[in-house]
N, C-alpha and C positions, 0 to 999 in steps of 0.2 A: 113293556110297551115296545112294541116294535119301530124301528128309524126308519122315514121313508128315505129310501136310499136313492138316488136317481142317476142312471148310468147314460153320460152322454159319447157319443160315437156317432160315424160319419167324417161331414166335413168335407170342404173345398179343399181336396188333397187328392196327387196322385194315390195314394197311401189309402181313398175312401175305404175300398172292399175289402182291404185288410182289418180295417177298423172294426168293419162289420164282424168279422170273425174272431179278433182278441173280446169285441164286446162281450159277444154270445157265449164265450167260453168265459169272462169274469160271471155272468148273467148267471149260468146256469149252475156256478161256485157259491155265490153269495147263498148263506145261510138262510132258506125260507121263514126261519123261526124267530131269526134277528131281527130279519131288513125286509120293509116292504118295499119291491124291486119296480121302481120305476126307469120304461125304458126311454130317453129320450134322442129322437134319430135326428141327425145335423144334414138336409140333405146337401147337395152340391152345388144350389142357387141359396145356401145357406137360410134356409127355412128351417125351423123345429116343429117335429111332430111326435104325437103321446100315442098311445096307443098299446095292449097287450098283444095285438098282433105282430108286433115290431120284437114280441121276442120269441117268435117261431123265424128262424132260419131260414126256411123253406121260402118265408111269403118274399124274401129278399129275390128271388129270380127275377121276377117283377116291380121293379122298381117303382115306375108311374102308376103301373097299378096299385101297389101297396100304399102308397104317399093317398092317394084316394080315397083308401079310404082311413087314415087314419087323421086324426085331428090335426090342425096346424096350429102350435101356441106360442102365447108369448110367455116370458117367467118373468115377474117383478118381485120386489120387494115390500111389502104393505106391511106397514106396524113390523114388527117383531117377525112377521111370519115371511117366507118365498112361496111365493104364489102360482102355481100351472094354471092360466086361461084360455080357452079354446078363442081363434082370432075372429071367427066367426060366431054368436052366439047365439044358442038354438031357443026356438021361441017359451018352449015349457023344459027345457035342459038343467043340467047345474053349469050353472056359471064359473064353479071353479071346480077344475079336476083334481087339484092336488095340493099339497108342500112340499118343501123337499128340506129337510135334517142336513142332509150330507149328499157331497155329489160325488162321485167316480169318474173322470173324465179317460173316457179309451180311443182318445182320438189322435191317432199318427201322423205327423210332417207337417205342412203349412197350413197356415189360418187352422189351428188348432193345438196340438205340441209345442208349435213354434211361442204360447205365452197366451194368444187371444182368445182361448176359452178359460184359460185360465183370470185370465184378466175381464172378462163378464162373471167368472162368480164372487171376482173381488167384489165386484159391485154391488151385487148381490149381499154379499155379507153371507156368504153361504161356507159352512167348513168342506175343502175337498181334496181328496186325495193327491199325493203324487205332489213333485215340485212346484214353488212356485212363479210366480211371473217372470222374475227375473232369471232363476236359475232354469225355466224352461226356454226363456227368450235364447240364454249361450248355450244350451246344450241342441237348440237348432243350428244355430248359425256356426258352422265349422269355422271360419273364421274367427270368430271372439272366442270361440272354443279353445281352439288350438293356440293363439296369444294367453292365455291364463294357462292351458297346462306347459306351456314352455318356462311361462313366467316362475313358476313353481319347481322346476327342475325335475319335469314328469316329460318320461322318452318322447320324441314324436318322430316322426321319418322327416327327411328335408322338403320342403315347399316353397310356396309362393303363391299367391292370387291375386287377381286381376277382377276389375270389373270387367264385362263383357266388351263393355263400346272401345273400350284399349286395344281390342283384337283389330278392330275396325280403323283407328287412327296409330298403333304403334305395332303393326305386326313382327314386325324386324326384331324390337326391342323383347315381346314377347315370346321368339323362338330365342334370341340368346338365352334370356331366364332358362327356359328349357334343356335346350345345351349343354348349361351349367349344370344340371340337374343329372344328366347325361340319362338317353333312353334305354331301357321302356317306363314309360311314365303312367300315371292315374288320373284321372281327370274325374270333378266332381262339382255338381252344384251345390253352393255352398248351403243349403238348407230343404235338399230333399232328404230323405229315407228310402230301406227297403233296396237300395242298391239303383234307384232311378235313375236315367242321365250317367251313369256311369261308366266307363271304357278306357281300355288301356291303349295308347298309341305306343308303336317300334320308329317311327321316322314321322317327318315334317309333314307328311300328307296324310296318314294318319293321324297326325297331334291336332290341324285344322280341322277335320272331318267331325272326330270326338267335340273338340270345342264348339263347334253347330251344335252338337247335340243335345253338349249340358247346357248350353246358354236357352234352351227352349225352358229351361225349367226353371233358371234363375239368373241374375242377373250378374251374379258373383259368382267367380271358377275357380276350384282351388285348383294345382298343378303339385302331383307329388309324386316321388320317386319310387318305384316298384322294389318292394321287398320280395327278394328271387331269391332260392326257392324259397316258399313263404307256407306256415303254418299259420289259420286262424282260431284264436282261442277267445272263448267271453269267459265273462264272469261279472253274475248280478249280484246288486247289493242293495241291503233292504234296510232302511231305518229311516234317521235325519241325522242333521248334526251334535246332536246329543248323544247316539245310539247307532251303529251301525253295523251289521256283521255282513258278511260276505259268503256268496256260496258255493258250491263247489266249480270245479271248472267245467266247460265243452270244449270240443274241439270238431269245426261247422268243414264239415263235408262237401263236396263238387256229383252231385250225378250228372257232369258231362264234362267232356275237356276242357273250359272253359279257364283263363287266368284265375277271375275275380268270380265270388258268389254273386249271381243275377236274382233277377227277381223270379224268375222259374225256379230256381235253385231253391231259392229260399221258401217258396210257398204255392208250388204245382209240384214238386217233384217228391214229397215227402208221403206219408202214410195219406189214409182215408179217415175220417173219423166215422162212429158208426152208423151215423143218417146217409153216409159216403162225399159228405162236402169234406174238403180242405181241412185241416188242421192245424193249419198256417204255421206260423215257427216251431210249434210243436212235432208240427211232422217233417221239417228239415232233417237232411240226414246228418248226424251228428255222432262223437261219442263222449258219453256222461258217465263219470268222469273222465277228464283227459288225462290220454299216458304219457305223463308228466312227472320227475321226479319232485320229491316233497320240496324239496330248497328251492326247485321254478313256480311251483304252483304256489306256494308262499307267499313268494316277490311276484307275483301276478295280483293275488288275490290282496297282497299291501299298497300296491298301484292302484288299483279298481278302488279301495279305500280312501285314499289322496286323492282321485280323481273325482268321486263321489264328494268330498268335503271341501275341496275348493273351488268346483263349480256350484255350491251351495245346494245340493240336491237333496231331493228328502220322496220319500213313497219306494217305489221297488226301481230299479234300473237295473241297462245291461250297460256291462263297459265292454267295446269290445278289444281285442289287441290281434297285434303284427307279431310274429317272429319269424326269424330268418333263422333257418330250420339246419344250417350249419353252422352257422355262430350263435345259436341259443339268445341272441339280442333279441329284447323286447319293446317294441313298440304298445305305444296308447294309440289307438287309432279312430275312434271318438265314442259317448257319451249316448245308448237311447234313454228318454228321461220316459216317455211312456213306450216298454217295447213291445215288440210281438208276441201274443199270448200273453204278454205281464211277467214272460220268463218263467213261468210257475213250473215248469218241466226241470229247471236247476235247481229249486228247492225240496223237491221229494227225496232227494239222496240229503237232505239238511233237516229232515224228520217233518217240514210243514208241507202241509197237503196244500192244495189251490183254495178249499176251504180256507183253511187258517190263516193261508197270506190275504186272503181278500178280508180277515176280521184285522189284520194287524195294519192295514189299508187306510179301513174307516179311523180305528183307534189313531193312527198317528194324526188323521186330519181332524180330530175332534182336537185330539192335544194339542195342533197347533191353535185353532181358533183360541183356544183358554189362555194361550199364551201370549196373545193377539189383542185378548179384551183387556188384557194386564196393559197393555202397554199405550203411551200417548201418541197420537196423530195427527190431532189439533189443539188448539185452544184457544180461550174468548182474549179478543182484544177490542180496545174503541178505536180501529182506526177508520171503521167507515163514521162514524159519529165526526171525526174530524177531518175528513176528505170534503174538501173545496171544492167544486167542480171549475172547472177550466185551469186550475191551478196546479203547481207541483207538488205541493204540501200533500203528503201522504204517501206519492209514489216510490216503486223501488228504487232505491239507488245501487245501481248496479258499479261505482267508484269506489 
């Protein structure tokens, strides 16, 4: 019997139209013989829509038009079952389109990766791929990120971050940090993707300019010190905390003089795929494997490990890393917990096709739910039976 499988993507995110394309390439992985491929699109005023047309590629040109015609739903939980309902319901219709088994969430950067999609299929009670709430909540926020792998004795470059309104009431205080730091610096919002809001400043009037920039996207700046000259190397890792292997290296390419990899870089400047849309991280220029001596690639791929297990992460991720390409020092330079394409371009050289990683996907998220039903979350007590009203008898005591 086949799993209905339900693959959500979109979302209120810079990140949307990238989403759309790791979707569509997990979409057209998934085993037809497994999983029956439900697609569900998260649009940008955060409405969900159902629809088989949502997995033709094409009809995505048109946005408004496509939401049009496809159905608007809600998903709840009834009895035992996850329920897809159309919000509108048609007079002689089926009132209910679907269930859903298992969810796949390919949804990139805020109000989505960042934990809140993942935290609607908790509620759900639905098993779904990829990390969960908490370890997707740190592997958004560079911030808590980068405190836990520090805490763990895992590289990071020097930093510092600021809430944004600091710029506004402590500028002085915030160019000394700088300073310190000494130029050329990175500037980043602390929980976008995909290289958003990102720029490197050489002096003061640069370092101001960039911080307008990233502060459009979040509220939080990190400020970090530029790894010159600089090699960037990933390496994904697929399991949970029970199980996790690693896979070979890349090494992420510039098609233009630019410092840092942009968001062109990353997913305009790479191959076609054969419809001639985007290929998104997949068509980045890269090379697979990186030429990298075995003793680095090693200590790369045992980082990505540690980095993966003590942000508590579990489904496929990318780690990505810094190195300073004369001192071979390595940098962690942060955690994607759902990445582009799902990485599935680093596992072909690791014998699993994008098939296989998309079945080793489902299975991890089935394994955790089982593991899930084992465990306790609540249980009966009388203390409403003995709650007085207007009284104190019963409340917490937080002494």
């Amino acid at each position: 019997m086949k799993l209905n499988t339900a693959v959500f993507f979109g979302g209120e995110s810079v990140e949307h139209e990238v989403s759309i394309i790791s979707a569509h390439q997990a979409i057209n992985a998934l085993d037809k013989n497994k999983y029956n491929v439900i697609p569900v699109y998260v649009s940008k005023d955060r409405k969900m829509y159902c629809s088989d047309l949502l997995k033709d590629m094409d009809n995505f040109k048109d946005l408004n038009g496509l939401t049009g015609k496809c159905d608007q739903v809600t998903i709840t939980r009834e009895d035992n079952r996850v329920v897809i309902r159309p919000v509108k319901q048609k007079l002689f219709g089926n009132k209910e389109i679907g269930t859903i088994d298992v969810a796949i969430p390919v949804m990139h950067g805020t109000n989505g990766e960042d934990g809140t999609i993942q935290g609607f299929l908790e509620m759900l009670k639905v098993p779904y791929a990829g990390c969960d709430l908490y370890s997707a909540a740190v592997g958004q926020d560079k911030v808590l990120q980068k405190h836990i792998l520090r805490d763990n004795d895992l590289p990071i470059t020097n930093w510092f971050w600021v809430y944004a309104s600091e710029m506004d009431d402590n500028r002085e205080e915030v160019l000394r940090r700088v300073h310190k730091l000494i130029y050329p610096v990175i500037l980043k919002p602390a929980r976008t993707g995909s290289s958003v809001g990102i720029s490197i400043a050489h002096n003061d009037e640069e370092y101001l300019e960039c911080f307008d920039e990233a502060r459009q996207y979040d509220e939080k700046i990190i400020t970090e010190k530029v790894v010159k000259p600089m090699r960037e190397i990933n390496c994904s890792v697929l399991g949970d905390s029970f199980h996790a292997e690693a896979s070979v290296l890349e090494e992420v390419g510039h098609s233009s003089a630019n410092e840092l990899l942009d968001f062109k870089d990353k997913y305009q400047s790479g191959g076609k795929s054969k419809t001639g849309g985007s290929k998104g991280m997949a068509g980045t220029a890269r090379i697979v494997p990186a030429d990298l001596p075995e003793s680095q690639t090693q200590l790369i791929q045992d980082y990505a490990l540690k980095t993966f297990k003590v942000l508590g992460s579990s489904g496929v991720c990318r780690i990505d890393f810094l190195m300073d390409a004369e001192t071979k020092r390595v940098y962690v330079n942060e955690i994607n917990t759902i990445p582009g394409s799902l990485a599935f371009y680093l596992w072909d050289k690791n014998g699993v096709n994008f098939t296989q990683l998309m079945d080793r996907l489902v299975q991890l998220a089935l394994d955790r739910e089982r593991r899930r039903s084992r465990m306790t979350f609540s249980y009966d007590t009388n203390l409403l039976s003995t709650y007085t009203d207007g009284g104190t008898k019963g409340l917490k005591n937080d002494d």
